[in-house]
mmCIF file as Biopython writes it, N, C-alpha, C and O atoms, coordinates in Angstrom:
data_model
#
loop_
_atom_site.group_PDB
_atom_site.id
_atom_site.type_symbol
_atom_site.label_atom_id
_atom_site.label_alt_id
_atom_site.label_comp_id
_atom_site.label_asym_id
_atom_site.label_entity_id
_atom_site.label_seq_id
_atom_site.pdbx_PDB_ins_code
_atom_site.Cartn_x
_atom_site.Cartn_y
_atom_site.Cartn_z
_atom_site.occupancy
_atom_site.B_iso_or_equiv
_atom_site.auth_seq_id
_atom_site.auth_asym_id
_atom_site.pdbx_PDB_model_num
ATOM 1   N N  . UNK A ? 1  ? 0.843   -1.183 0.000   1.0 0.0 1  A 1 
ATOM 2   C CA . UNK A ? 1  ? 0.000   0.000  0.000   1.0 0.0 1  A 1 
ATOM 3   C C  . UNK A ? 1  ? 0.889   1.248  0.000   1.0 0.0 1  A 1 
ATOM 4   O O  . UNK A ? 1  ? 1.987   1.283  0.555   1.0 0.0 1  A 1 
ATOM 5   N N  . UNK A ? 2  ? 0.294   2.343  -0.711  1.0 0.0 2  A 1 
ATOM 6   C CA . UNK A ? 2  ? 1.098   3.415  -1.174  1.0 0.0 2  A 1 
ATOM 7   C C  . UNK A ? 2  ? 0.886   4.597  0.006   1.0 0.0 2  A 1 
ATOM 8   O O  . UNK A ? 2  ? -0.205  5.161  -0.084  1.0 0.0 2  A 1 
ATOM 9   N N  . UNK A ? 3  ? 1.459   4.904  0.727   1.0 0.0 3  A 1 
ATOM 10  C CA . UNK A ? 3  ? 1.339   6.435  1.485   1.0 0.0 3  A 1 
ATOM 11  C C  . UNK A ? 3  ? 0.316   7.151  1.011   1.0 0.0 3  A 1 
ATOM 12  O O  . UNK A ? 3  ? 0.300   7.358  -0.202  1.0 0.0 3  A 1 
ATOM 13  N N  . UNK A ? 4  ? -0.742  7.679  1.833   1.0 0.0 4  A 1 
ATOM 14  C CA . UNK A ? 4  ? -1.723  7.835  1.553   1.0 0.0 4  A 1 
ATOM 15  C C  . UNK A ? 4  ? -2.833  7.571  1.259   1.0 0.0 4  A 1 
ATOM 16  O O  . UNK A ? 4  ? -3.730  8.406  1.372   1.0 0.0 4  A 1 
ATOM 17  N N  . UNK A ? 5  ? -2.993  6.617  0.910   1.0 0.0 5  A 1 
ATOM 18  C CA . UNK A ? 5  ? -4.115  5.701  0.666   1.0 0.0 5  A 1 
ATOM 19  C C  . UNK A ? 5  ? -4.277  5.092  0.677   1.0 0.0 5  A 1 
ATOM 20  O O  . UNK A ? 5  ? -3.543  4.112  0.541   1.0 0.0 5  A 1 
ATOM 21  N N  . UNK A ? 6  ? -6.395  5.180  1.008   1.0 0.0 6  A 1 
ATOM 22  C CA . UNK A ? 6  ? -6.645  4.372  1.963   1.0 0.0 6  A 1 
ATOM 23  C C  . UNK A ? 6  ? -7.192  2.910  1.381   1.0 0.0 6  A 1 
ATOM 24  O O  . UNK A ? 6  ? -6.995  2.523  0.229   1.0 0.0 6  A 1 
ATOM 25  N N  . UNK A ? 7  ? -7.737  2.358  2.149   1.0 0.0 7  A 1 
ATOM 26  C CA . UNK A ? 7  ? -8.619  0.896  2.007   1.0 0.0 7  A 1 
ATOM 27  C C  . UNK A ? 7  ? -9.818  0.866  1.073   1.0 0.0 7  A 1 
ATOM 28  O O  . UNK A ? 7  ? -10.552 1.852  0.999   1.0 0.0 7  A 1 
ATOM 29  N N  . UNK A ? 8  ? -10.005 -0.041 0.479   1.0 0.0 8  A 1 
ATOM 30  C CA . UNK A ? 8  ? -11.279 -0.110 0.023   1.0 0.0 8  A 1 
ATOM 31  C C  . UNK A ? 8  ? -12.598 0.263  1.092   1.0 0.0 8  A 1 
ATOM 32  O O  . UNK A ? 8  ? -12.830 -0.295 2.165   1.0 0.0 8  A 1 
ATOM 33  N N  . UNK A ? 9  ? -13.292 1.257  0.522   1.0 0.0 9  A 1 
ATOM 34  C CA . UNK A ? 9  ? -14.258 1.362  2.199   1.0 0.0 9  A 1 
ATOM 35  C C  . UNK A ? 9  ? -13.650 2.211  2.794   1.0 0.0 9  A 1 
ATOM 36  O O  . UNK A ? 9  ? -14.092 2.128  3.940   1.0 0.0 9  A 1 
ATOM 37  N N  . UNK A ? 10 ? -12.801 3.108  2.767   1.0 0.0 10 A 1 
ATOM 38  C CA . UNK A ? 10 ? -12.496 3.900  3.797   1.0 0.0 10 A 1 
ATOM 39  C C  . UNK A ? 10 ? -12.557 5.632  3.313   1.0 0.0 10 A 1 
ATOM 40  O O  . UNK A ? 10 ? -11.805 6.072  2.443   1.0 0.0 10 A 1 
ATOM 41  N N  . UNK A ? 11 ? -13.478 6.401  3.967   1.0 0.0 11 A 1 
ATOM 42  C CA . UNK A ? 11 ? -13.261 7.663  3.091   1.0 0.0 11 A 1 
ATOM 43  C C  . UNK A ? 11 ? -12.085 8.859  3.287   1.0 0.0 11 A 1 
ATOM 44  O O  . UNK A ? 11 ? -12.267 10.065 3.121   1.0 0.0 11 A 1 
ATOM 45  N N  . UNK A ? 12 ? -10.989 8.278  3.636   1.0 0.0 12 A 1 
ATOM 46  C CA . UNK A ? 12 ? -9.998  9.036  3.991   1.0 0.0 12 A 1 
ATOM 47  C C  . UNK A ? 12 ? -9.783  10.053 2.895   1.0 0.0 12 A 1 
ATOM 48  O O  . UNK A ? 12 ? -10.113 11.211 3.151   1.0 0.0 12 A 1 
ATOM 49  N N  . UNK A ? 13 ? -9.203  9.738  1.545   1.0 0.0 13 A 1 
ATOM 50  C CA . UNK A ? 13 ? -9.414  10.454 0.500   1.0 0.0 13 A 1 
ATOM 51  C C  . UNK A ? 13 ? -9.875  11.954 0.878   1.0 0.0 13 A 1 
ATOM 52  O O  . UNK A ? 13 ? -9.336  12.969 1.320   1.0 0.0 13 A 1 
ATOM 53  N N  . UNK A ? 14 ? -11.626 11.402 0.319   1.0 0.0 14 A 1 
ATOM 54  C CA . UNK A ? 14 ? -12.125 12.491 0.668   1.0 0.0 14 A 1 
ATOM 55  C C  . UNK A ? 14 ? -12.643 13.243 1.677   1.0 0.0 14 A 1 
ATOM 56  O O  . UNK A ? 14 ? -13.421 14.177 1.479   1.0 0.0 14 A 1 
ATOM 57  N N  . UNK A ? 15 ? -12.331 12.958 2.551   1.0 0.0 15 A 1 
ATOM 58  C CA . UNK A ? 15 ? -12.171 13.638 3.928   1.0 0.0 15 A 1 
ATOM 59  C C  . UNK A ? 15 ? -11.128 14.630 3.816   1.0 0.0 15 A 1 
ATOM 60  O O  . UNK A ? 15 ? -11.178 15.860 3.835   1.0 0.0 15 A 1 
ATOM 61  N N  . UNK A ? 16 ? -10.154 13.803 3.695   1.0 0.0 16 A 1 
ATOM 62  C CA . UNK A ? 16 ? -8.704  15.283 3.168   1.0 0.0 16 A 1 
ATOM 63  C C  . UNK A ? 16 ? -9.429  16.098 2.425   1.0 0.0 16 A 1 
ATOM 64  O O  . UNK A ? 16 ? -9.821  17.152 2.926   1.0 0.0 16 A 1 
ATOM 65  N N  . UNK A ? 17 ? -9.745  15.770 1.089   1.0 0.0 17 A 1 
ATOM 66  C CA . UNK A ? 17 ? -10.071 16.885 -0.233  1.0 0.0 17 A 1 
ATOM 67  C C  . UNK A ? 17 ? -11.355 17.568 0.563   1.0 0.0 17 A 1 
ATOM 68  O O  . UNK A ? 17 ? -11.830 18.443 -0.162  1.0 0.0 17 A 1 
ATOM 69  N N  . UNK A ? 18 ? -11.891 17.484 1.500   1.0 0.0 18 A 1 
ATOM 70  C CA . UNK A ? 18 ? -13.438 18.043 2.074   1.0 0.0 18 A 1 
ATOM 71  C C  . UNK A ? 18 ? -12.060 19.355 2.819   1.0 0.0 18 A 1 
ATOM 72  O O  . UNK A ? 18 ? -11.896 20.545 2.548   1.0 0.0 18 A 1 
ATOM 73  N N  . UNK A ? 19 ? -11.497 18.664 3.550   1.0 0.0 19 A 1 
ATOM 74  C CA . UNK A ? 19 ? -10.647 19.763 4.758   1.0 0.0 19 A 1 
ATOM 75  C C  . UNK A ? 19 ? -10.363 20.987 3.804   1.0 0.0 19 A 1 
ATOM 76  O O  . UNK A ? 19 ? -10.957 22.061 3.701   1.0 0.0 19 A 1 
ATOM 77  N N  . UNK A ? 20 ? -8.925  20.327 2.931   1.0 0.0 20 A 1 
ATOM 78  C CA . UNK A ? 20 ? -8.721  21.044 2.117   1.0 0.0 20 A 1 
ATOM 79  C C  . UNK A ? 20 ? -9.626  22.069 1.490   1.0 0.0 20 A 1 
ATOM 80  O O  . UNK A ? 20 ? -9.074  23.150 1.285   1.0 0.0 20 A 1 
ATOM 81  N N  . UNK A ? 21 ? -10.786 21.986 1.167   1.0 0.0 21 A 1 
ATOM 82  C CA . UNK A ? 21 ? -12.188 23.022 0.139   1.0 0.0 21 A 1 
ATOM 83  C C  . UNK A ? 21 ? -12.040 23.751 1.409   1.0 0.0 21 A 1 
ATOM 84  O O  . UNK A ? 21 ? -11.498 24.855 1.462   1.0 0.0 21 A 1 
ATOM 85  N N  . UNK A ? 22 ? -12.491 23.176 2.368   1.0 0.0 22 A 1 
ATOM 86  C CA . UNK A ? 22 ? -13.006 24.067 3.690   1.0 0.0 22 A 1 
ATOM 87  C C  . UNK A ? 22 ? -12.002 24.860 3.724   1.0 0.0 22 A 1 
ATOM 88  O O  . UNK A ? 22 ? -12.303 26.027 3.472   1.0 0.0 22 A 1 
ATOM 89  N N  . UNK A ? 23 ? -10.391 24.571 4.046   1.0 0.0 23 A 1 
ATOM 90  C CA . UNK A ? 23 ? -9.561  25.524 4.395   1.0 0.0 23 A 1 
ATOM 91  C C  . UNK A ? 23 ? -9.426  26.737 3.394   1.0 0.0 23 A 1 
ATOM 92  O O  . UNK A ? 23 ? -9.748  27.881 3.714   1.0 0.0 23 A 1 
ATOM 93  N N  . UNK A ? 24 ? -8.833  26.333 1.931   1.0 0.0 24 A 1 
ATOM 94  C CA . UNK A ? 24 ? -8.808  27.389 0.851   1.0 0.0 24 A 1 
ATOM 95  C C  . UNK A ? 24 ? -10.394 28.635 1.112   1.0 0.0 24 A 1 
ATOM 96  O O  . UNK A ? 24 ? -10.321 29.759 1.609   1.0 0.0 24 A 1 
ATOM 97  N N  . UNK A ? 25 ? -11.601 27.982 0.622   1.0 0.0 25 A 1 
ATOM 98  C CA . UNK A ? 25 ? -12.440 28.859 1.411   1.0 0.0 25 A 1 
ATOM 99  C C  . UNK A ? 25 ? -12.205 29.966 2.251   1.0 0.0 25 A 1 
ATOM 100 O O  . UNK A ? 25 ? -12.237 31.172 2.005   1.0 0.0 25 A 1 
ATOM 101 N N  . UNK A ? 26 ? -11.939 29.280 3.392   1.0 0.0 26 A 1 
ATOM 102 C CA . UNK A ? 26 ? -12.058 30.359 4.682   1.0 0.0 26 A 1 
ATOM 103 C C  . UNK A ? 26 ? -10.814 30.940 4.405   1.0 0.0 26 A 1 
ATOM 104 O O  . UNK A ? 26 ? -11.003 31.933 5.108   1.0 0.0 26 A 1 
ATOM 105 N N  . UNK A ? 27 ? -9.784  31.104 3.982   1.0 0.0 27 A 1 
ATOM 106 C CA . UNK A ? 27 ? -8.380  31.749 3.327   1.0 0.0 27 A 1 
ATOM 107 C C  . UNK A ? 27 ? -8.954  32.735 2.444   1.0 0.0 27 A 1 
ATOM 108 O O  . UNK A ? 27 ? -8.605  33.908 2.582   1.0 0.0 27 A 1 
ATOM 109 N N  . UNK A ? 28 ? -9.801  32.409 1.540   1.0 0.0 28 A 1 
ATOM 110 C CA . UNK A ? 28 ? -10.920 33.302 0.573   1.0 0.0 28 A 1 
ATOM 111 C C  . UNK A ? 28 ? -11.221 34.179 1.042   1.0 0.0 28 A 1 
ATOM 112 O O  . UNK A ? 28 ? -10.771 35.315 0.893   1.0 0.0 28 A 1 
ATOM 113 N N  . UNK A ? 29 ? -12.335 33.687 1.932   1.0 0.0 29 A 1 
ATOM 114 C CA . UNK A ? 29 ? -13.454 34.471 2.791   1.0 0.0 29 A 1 
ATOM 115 C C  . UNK A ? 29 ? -12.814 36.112 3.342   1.0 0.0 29 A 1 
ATOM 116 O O  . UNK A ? 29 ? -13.352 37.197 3.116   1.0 0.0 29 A 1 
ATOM 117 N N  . UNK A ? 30 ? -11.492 35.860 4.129   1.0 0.0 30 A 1 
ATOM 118 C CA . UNK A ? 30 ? -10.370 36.129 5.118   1.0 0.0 30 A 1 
ATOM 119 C C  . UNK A ? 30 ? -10.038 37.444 4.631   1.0 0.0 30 A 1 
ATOM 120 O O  . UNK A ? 30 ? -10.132 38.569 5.120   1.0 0.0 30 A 1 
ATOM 121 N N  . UNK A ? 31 ? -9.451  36.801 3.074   1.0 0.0 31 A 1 
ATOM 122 C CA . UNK A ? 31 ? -8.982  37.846 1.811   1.0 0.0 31 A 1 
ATOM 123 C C  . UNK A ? 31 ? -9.418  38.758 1.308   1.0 0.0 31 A 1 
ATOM 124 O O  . UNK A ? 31 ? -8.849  39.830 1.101   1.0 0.0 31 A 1 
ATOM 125 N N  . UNK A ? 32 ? -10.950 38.322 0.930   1.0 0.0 32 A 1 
ATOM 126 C CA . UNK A ? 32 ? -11.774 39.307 0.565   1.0 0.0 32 A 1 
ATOM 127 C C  . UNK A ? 32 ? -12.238 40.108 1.598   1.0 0.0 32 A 1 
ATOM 128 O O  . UNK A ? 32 ? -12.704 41.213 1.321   1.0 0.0 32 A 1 
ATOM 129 N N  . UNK A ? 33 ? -12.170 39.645 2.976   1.0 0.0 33 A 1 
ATOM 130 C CA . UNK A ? 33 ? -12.953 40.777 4.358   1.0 0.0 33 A 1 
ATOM 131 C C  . UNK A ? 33 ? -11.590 41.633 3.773   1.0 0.0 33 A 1 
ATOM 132 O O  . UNK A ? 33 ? -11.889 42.533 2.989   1.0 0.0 33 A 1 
ATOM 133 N N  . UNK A ? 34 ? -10.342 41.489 4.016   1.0 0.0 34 A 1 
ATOM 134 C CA . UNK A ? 34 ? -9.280  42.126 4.071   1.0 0.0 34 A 1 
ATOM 135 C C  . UNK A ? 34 ? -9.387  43.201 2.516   1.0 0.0 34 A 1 
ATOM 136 O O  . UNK A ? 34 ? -9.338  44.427 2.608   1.0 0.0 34 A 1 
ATOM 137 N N  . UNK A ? 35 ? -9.473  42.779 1.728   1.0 0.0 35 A 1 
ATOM 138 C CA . UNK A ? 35 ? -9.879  43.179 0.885   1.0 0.0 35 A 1 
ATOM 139 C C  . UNK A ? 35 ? -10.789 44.217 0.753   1.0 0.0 35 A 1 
ATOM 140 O O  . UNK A ? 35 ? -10.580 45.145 -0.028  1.0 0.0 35 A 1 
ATOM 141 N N  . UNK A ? 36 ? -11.526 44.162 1.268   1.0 0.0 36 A 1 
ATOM 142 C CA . UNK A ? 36 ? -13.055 44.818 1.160   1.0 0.0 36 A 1 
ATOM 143 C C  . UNK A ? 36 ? -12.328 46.088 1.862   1.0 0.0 36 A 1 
ATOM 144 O O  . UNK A ? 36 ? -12.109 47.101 1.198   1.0 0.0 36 A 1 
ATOM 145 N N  . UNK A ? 37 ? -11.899 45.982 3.468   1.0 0.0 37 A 1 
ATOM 146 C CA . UNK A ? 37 ? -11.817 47.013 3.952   1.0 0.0 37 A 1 
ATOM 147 C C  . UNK A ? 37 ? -11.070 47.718 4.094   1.0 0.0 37 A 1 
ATOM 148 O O  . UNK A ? 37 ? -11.152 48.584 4.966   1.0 0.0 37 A 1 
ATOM 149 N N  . UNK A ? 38 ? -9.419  47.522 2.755   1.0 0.0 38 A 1 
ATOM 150 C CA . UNK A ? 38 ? -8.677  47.870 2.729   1.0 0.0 38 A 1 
ATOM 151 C C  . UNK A ? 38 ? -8.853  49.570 1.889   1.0 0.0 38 A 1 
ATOM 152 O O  . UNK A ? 38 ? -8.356  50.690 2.007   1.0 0.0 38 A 1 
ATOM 153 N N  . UNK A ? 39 ? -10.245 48.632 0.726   1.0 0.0 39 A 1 
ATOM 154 C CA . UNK A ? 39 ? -10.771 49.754 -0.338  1.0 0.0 39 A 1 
ATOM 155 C C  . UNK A ? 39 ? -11.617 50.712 0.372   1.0 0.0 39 A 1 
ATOM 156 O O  . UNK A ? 39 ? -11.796 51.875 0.010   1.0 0.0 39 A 1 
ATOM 157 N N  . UNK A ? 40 ? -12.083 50.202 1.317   1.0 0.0 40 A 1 
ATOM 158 C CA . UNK A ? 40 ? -13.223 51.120 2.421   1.0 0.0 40 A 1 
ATOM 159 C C  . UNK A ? 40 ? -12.644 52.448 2.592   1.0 0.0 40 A 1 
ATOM 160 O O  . UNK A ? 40 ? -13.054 53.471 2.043   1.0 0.0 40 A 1 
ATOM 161 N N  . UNK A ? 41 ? -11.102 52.300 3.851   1.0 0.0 41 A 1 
ATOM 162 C CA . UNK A ? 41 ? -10.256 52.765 3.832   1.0 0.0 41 A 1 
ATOM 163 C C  . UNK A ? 41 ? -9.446  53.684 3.019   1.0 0.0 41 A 1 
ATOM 164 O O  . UNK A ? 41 ? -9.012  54.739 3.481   1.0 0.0 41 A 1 
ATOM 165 N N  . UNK A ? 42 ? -9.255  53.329 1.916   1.0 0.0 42 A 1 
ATOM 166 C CA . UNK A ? 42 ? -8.948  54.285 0.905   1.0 0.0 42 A 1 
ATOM 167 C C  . UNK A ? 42 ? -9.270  55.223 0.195   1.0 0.0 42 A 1 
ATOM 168 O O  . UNK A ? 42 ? -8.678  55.689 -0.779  1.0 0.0 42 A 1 
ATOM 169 N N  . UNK A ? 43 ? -10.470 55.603 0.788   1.0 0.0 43 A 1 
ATOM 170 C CA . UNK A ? 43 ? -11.344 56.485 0.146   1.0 0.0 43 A 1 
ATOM 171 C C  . UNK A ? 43 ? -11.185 57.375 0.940   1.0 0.0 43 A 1 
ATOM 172 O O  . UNK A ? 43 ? -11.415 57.191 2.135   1.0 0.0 43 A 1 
ATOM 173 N N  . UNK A ? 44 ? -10.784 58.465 0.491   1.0 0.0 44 A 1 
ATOM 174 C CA . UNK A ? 44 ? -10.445 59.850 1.229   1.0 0.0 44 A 1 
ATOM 175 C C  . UNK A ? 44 ? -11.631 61.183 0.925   1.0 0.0 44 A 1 
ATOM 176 O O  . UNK A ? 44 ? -12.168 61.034 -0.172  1.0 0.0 44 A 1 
ATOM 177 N N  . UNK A ? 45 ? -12.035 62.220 1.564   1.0 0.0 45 A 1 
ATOM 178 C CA . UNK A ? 45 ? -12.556 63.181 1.055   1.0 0.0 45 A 1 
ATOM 179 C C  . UNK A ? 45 ? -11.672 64.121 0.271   1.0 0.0 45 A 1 
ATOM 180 O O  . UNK A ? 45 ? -10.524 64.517 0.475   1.0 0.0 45 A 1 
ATOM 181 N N  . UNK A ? 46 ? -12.737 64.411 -0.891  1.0 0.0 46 A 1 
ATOM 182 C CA . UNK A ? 46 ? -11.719 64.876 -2.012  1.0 0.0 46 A 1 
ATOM 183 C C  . UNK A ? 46 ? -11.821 66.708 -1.748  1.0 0.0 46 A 1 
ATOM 184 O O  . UNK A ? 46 ? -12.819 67.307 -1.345  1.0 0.0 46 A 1 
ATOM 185 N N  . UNK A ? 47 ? -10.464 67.324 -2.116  1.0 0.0 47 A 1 
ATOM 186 C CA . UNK A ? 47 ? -10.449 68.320 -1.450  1.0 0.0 47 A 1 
ATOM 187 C C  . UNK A ? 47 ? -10.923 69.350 -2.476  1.0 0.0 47 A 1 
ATOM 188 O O  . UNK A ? 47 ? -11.316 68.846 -3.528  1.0 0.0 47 A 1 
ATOM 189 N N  . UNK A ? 48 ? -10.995 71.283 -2.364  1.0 0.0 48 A 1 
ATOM 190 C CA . UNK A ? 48 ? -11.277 71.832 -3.052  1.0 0.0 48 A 1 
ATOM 191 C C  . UNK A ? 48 ? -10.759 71.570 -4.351  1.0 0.0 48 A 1 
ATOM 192 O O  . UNK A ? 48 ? -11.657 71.367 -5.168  1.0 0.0 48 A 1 
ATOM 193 N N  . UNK A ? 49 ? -9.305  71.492 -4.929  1.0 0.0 49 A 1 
ATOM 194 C CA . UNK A ? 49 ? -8.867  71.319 -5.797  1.0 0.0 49 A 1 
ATOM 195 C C  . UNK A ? 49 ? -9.435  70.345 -6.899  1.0 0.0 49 A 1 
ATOM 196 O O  . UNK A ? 49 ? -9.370  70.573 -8.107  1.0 0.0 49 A 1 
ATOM 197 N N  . UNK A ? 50 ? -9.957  69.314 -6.367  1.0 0.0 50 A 1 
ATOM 198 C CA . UNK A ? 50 ? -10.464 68.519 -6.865  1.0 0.0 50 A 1 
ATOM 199 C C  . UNK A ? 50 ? -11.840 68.324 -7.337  1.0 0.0 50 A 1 
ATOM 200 O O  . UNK A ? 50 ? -12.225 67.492 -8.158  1.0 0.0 50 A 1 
ATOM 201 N N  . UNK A ? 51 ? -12.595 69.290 -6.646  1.0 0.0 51 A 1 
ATOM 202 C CA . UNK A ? 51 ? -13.801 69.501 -6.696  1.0 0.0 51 A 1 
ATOM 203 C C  . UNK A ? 51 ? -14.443 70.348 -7.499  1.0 0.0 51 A 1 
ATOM 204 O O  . UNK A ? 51 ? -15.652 70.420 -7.722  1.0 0.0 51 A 1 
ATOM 205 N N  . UNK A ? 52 ? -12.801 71.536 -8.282  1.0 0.0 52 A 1 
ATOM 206 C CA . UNK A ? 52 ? -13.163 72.694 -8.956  1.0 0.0 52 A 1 
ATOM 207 C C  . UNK A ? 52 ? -12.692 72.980 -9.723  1.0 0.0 52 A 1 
ATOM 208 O O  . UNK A ? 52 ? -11.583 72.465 -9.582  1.0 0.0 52 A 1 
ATOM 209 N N  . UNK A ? 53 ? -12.692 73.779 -11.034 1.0 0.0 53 A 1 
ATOM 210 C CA . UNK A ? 53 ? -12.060 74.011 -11.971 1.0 0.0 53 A 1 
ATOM 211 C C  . UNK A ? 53 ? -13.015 73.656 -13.703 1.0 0.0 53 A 1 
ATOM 212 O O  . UNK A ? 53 ? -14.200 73.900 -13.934 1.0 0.0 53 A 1 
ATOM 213 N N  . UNK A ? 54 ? -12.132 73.122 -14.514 1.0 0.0 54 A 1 
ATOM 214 C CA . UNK A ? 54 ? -13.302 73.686 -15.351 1.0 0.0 54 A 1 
ATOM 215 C C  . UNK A ? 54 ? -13.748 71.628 -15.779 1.0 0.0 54 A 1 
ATOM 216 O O  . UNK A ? 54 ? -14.411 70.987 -16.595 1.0 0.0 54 A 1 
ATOM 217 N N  . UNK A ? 55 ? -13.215 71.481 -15.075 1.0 0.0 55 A 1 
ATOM 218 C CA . UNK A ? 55 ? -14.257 69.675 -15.136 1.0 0.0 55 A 1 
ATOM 219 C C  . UNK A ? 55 ? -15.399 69.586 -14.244 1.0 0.0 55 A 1 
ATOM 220 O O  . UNK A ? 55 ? -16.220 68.668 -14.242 1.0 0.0 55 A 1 
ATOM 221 N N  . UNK A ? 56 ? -15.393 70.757 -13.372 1.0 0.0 56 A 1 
ATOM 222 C CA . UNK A ? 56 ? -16.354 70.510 -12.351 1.0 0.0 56 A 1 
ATOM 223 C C  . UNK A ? 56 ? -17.447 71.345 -12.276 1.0 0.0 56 A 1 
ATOM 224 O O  . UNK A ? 56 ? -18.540 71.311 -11.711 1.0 0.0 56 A 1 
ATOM 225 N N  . UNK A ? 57 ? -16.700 72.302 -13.192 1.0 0.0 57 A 1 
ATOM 226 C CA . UNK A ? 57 ? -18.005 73.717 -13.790 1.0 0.0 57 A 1 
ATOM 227 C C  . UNK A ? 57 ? -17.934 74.881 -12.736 1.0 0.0 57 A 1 
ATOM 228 O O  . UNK A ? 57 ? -18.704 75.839 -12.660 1.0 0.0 57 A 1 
ATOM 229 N N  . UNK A ? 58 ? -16.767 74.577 -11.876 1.0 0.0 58 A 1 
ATOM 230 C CA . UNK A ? 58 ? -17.659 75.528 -10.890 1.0 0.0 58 A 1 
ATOM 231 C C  . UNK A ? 58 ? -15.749 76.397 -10.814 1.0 0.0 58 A 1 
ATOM 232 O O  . UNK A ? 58 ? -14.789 75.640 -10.956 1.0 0.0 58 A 1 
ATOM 233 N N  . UNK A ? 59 ? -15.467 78.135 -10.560 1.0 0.0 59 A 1 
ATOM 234 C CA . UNK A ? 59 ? -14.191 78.026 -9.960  1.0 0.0 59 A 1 
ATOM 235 C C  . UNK A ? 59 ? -13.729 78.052 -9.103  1.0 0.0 59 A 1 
ATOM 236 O O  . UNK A ? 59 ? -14.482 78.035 -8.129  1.0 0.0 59 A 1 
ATOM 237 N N  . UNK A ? 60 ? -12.159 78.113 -8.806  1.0 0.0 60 A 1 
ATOM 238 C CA . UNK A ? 60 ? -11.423 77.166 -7.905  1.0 0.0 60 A 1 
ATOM 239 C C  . UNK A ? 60 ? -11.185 78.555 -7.242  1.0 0.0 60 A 1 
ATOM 240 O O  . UNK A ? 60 ? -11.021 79.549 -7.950  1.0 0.0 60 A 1 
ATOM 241 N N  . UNK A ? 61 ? -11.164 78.636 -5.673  1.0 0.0 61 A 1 
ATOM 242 C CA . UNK A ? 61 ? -10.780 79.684 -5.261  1.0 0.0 61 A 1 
ATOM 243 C C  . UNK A ? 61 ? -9.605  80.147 -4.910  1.0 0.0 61 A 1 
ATOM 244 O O  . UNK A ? 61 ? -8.815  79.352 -4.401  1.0 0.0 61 A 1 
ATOM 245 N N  . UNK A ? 62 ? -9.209  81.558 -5.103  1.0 0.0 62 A 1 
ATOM 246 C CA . UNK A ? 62 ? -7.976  81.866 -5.217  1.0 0.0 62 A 1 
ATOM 247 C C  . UNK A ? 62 ? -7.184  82.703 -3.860  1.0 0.0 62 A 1 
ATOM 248 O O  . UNK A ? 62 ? -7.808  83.338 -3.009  1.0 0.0 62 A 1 
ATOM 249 N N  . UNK A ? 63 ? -5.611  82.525 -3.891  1.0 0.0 63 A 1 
ATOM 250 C CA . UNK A ? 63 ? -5.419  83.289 -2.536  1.0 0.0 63 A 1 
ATOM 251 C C  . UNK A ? 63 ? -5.209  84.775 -2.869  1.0 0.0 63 A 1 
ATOM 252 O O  . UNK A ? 63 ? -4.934  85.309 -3.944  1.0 0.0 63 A 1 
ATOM 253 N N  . UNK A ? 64 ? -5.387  85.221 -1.823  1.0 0.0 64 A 1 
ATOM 254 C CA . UNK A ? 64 ? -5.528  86.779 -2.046  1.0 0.0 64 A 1 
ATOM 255 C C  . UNK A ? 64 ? -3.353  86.726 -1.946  1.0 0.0 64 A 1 
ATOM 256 O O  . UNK A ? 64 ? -2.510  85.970 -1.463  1.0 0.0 64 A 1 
ATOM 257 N N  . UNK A ? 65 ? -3.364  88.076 -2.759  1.0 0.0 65 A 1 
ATOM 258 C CA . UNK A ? 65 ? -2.008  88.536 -2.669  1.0 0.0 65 A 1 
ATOM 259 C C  . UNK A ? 65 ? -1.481  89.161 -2.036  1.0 0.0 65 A 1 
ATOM 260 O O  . UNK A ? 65 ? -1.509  90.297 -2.509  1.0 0.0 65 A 1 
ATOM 261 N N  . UNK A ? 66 ? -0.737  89.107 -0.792  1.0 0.0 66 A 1 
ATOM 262 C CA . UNK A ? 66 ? -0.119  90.345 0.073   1.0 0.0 66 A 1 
ATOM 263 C C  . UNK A ? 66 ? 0.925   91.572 -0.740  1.0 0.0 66 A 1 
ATOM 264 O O  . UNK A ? 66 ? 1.988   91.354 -1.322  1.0 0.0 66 A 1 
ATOM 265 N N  . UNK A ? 67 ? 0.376   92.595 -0.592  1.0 0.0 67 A 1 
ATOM 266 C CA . UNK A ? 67 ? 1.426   93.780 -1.478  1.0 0.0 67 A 1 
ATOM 267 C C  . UNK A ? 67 ? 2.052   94.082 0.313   1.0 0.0 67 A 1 
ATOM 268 O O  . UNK A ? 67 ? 2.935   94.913 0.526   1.0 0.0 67 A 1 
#
């Protein structure tokens, strides 16, 4: 008999390959939470600059000049 495997009648096999699905899965699952709230996170409020000018229709305000 070869390492690993099992008997006629015995579901060792797939018992491993069941663990295995289960584990990759929850490694998935894990990734994508991590995932998810990495992009959550990254979202910043966008500042005047960004908000104005002539893509935004509106203009951008300017600093006054000290003489």
């Amino acid at each position: 008999m070869v390492w690993g495997q099992a008997k006629a009648g015995q579901p060792l096999p797939f018992l491993r390959m069941f663990i295995v699905v289960l584990m990759l899965g929850g490694f998935a699952a894990a990734f994508s939470v991590l995932v998810h709230q990495a992009d959550a996170l990254s979202e910043r409020p966008q500042t005047n600059e960004a908000s104005c000018g002539e893509a935004a229709g509106t203009p951008c305000p300017t600093r006054a000049t000290m003489m």
